[in-house]
N, C-alpha and C positions, 0 to 999 in steps of 0.2 A: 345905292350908296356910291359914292365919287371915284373910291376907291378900290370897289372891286373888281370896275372894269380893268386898269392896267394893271392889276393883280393879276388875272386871267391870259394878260398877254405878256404877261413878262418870261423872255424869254433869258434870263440872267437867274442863275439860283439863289445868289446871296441877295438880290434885290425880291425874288417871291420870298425866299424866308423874311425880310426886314418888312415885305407887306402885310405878311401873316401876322408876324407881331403887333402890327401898327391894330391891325384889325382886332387882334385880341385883346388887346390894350383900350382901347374905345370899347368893345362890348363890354368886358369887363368895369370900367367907369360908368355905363349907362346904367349896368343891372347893379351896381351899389348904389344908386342914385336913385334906382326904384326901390331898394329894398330899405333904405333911408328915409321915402316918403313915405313908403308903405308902414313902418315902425311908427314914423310921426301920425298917422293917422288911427294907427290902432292903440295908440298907448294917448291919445288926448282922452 
């Protein structure tokens, strides 16, 4: 992922935490997104 390498080097804390978010925030969208097709597939 794009974003975890200057994650790792970020040597600014308010900029690692505002990475961390970003990162959580995308995982979080990806797995409702599975769990959205996942439903559609099991409730057809």
């Amino acid at each position: 992922m794009l974003v975890s390498k200057p994650c790792s080097e970020a040597t600014n804390i308010v900029y690692f935490i505002y990475c961390m978010l970003f990162l959580a925030v995308g995982a979080k969208a990806e797995f409702s997104e599975f769990l959205f097709a996942a439903g559609n597939f099991f409730l057809r």
